[in-house]
N, C-alpha and C positions, 0 to 999 in steps of 0.2 A: 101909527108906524112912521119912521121917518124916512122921508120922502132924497134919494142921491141926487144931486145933482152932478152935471159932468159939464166942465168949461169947455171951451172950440177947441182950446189945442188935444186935450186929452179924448175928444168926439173925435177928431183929427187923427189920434193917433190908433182909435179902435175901430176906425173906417178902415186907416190903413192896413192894419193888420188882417181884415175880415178880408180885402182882397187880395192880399200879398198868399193867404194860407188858401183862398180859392183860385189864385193861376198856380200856384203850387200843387194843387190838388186833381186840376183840372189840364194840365200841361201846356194847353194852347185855349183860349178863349176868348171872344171879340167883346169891345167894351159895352155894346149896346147889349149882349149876352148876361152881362154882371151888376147892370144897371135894372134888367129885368126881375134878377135873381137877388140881389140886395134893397129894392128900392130904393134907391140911392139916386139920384137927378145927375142926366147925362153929363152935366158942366161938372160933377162933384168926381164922379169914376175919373174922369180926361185930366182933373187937376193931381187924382190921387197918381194914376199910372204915369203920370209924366213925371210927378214923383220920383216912382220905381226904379222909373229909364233913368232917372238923373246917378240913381245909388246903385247903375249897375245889375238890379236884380231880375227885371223884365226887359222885355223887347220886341217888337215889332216883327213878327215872322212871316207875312205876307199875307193874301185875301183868301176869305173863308169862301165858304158857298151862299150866295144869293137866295134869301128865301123872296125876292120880290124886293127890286130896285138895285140900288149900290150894292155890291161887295162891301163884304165888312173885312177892315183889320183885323187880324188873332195878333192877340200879345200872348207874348211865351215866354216861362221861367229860365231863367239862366241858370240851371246847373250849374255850371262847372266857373262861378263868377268869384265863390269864394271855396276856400278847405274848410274841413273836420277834420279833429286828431279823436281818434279813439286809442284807449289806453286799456289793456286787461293784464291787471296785477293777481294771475294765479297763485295756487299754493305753491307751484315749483315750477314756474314760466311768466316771462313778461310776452305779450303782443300788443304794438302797435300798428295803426290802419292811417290812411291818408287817404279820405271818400271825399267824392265831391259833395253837393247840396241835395243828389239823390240815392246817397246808399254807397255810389262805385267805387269800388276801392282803385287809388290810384297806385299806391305801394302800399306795403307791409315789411316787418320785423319783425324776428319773433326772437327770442334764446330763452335757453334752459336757465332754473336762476335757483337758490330755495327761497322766495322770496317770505314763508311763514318763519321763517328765523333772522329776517336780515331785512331790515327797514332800510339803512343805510344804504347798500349796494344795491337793493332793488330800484329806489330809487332815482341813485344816478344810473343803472342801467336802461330804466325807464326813456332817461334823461335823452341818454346817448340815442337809445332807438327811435326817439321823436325827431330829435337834430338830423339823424339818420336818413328819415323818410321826407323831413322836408328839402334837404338837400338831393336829394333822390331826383323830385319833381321840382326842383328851383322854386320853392312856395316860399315867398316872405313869409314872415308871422305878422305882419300888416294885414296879408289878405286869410288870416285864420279867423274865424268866428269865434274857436273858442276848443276848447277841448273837455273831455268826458273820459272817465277813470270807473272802470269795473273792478271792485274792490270782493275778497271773499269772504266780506263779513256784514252782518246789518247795519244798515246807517238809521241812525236818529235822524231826523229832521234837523233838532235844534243843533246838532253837531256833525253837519254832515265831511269834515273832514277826519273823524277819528271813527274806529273799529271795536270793538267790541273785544277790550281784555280778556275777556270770558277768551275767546276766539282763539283771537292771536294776542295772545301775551305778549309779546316782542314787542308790538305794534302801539302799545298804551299810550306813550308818551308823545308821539307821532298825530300832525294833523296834515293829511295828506292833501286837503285841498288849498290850504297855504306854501303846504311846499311847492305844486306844481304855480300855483299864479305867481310868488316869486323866482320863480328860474324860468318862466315862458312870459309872464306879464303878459297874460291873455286869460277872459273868462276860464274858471276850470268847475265842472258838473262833474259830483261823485255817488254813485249807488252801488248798490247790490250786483256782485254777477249777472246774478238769475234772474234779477228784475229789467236787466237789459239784454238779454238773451231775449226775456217776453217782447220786450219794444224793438226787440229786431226781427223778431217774426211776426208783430202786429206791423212794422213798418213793410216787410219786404220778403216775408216769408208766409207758411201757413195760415197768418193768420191777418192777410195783406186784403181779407174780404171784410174786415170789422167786423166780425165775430170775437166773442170771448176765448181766451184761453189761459194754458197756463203752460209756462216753460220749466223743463224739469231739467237741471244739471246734473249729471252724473260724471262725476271726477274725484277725488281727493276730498273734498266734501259735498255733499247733496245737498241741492238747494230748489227754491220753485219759485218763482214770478208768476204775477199774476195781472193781467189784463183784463180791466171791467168796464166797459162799455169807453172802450179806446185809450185808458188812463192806465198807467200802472198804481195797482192797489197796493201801497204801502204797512197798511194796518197806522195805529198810534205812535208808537215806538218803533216801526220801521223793522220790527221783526215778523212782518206775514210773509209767509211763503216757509218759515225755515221747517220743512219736513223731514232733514235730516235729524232732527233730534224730536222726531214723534217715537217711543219706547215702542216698538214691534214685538220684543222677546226680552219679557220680565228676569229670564234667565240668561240674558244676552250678556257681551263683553260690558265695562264699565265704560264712560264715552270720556271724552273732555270734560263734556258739560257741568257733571256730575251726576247724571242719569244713568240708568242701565238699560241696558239692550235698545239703543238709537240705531235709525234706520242706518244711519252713517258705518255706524263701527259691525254691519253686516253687509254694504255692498257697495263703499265707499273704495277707491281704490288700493288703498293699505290694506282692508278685512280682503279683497278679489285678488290680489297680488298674492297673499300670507295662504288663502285657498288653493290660488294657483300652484306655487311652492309646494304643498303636502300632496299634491294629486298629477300634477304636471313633471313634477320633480325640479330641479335648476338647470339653466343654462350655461353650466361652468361657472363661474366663481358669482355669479350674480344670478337672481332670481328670474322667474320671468314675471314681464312687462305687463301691462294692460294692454299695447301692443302686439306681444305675441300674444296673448288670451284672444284679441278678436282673429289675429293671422291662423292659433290655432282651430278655432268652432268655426273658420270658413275653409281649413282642411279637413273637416270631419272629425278632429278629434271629438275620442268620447270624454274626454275628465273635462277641457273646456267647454263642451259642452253642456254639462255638467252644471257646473258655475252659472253659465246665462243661465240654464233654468232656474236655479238657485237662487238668483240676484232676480229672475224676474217678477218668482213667486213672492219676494219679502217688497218689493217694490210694492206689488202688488194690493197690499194692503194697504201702503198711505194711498197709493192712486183710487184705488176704491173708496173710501173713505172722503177722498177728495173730493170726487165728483158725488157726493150724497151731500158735501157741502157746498159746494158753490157750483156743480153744475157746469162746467164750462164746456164750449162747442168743439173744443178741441184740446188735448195734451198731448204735446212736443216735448220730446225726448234731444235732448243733447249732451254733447261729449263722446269723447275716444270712443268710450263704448257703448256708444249707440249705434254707432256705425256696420254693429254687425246684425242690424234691420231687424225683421222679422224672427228671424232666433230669440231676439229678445222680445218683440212685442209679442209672440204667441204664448206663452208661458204667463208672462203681466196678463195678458186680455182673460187669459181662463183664471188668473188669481180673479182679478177684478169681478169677473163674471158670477165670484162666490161670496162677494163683499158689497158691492153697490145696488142700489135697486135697479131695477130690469130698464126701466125707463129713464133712469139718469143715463144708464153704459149705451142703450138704444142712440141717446141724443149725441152721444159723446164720440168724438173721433181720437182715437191712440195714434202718432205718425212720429218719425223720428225726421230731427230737422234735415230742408236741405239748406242747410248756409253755412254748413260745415265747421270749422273748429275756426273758424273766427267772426263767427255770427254775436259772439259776445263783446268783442272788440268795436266791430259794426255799431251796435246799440247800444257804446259808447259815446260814439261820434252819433249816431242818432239823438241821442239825450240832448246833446248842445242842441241839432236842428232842430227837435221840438220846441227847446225856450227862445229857439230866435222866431220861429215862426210865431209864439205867443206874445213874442216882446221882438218889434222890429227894431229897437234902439240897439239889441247884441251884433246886430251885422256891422261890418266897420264902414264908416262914412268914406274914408277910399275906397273905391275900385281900383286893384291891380291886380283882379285874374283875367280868366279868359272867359271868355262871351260862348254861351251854346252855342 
């Protein structure tokens, strides 16, 4: 077997990073603490974290408690030292976020857009609500790390700025992560919705205990991310998770895809919408909403009512099925209509309870998020802080934010 070697600078730089991701982890920690817990020789911690201090990213937060002799220093992460831009390019919505280094959103944008027909206008709308948010909070792009783009289609690896023609057809000719590093000239990170919905609930939501899960989008198209043992699980070709296009109902609608009866084209918001309409009737010249569908089943209507059963029980089945294959500690429900809670998860839970084995569903927690409708946006801007915490060379050699 051959044997790696690793020169000083690059031992150098994987020291650095073991401790930049443990005061990161750890919020406040003294150096004799880290020198304990990395083996790492006191002279070697005091040269890394003075380091730190120098880029800004730690700092000196006053004396810990004396287990015997001196007070020890705590060094504590600077939050708020550099921005995140998260980006989420919906089927028919842009939102942008401005979080510091721990999730917070400092501001937000959002507009109505159709952005699955219009590459063009989505993304200088993009454009505009990124400028938007940094002027917002007076953020150079000096002090941005880097920005992260939730896209609703699967990404390749090997081409992680284009979409899936199948998808979005508009979209073929389009490489979205060129187009953002040319009009910001700052790192740009592009994945899946649903797969950043999951790294926002492994970051800062349900699933903030590292446990496994899996994130389920329910909107305009259905999607799932999946978190395994703190990573998001991709698959080869960047299409795991896509459950909207598992065939439910052999005699179902026809889908995009080319498939019949996809979970999508039964309780995706076009098929819940089109339901709404024959049972709900209109709301004057226009249909009703996904909107009023949750406004209606939490005034007791019976026909939207109706629907969540309807949409829970077909759910029902991929999430069943789910959890017979991979098992996870938890599945998180997001989007519009999730929001009308337990409506929906009692209808899934008794689907699933007829589909999964007894001891998969036993281990398994159903919840719907709380990070609400820009929890995918979030784990946009989380994607960037992941790859900086793995690679400290993404944070910018100035410091011009502000100090925790």
């Amino acid at each position: 077997m051959a044997v790696l070697t690793v020169d000083a600078a690059g031992m150098r730089a994987q020291n650095s990073g073991l401790l930049l991701n443990m005061i990161w982890r750890e919020r406040q920690i003294s150096r004799a603490e880290i020198a304990r817990r990395t083996e790492l020789s006191p002279s070697t911690v005091s040269a890394i974290v003075a380091d730190l201090e120098q880029a800004g990213l730690v700092r000196s937060i006053g004396a810990g408690v004396s287990r015997g002799g001196r007070r020890p220093t705590l060094i504590g992460f600077c939050d708020e030292a550099f921005s995140l831009v998260g980006v989420e390019l919906g089927a028919s919505h842009v939102t942008v976020v401005l979080t510091d280094l721990r999730g917070r959103v400092r501001t937000q944008s959002k507009a109505s857009h159709a952005v699955r027909g219009d590459p063009e206008g989505s993304l200088q709308k993009a454009k505009e609500l990124v400028q938007e948010c940094l002027d917002a909070e007076r953020v150079p792009r000096r002090s941005v790390v880097g920005m992260g783009v939730a896209v609703p289609s699967p990404v390749h690896p090997a081409s992680p700025g284009k979409m899936s023609p199948l998808i979005l057809p508009a979209w073929k000719h389009v490489d979205v992560k060129e187009w953002f590093e040319t009009a910001f000239d700052m790192p740009v990170f592009v994945d899946n919705d649903a797969n950043l919905g999951a790294l926002s609930e492994c970051f800062w939501g349900a699933g903030s205990g590292g446990e496994d899960l899996t994130y389920i989008k329910l909107a305009t198209g259905i999607g799932a991310g999946h978190i395994i043992h703190g990573d998001v699980y991709r698959g080869a070709g960047g299409t795991a998770g896509e459950i909207g296009h598992i065939a439910v109902d052999s005699n179902g609608p026809l889908c995009v895809c080319g498939l019949r009866g996809c979970l999508v084209t039964l309780i995706g918001s076009t098929a819940l919408t089109e339901r709404a309409r024959e049972l709900m009737g209109t709301r004057g010249r226009k249909g009703p909403t996904v909107r009023d569908l949750v406004d209606g089943a939490r005034a007791g209507d019976a026909a939207a009512k109706t629907i969540i059963d309807g949409m829970g029980a077909y759910l029902g089945i991929a999430v069943g099925g789910l959890l017979n294959l991979l098992n996870p500690a938890i599945v998180v429900l997001g989007g519009e209509i999730s929001s009308v809670g337990e409506m929906l998860l009692d209808p899934l839970r008794a689907s699933v309870r007829q589909r999964a084995l007894s001891v998969s569903m036993a281990e398994t927690r159903i919840v719907t998020s709380a990070l609400g409708e820009r929890a995918i946006a979030v784990g946009a801007a989380t994607l960037v802080l992941q790859a900086a915490l793995r690679d400290r060379s993404l944070f910018p050699t100035q410091h011009v934010g502000r100090s925790a």
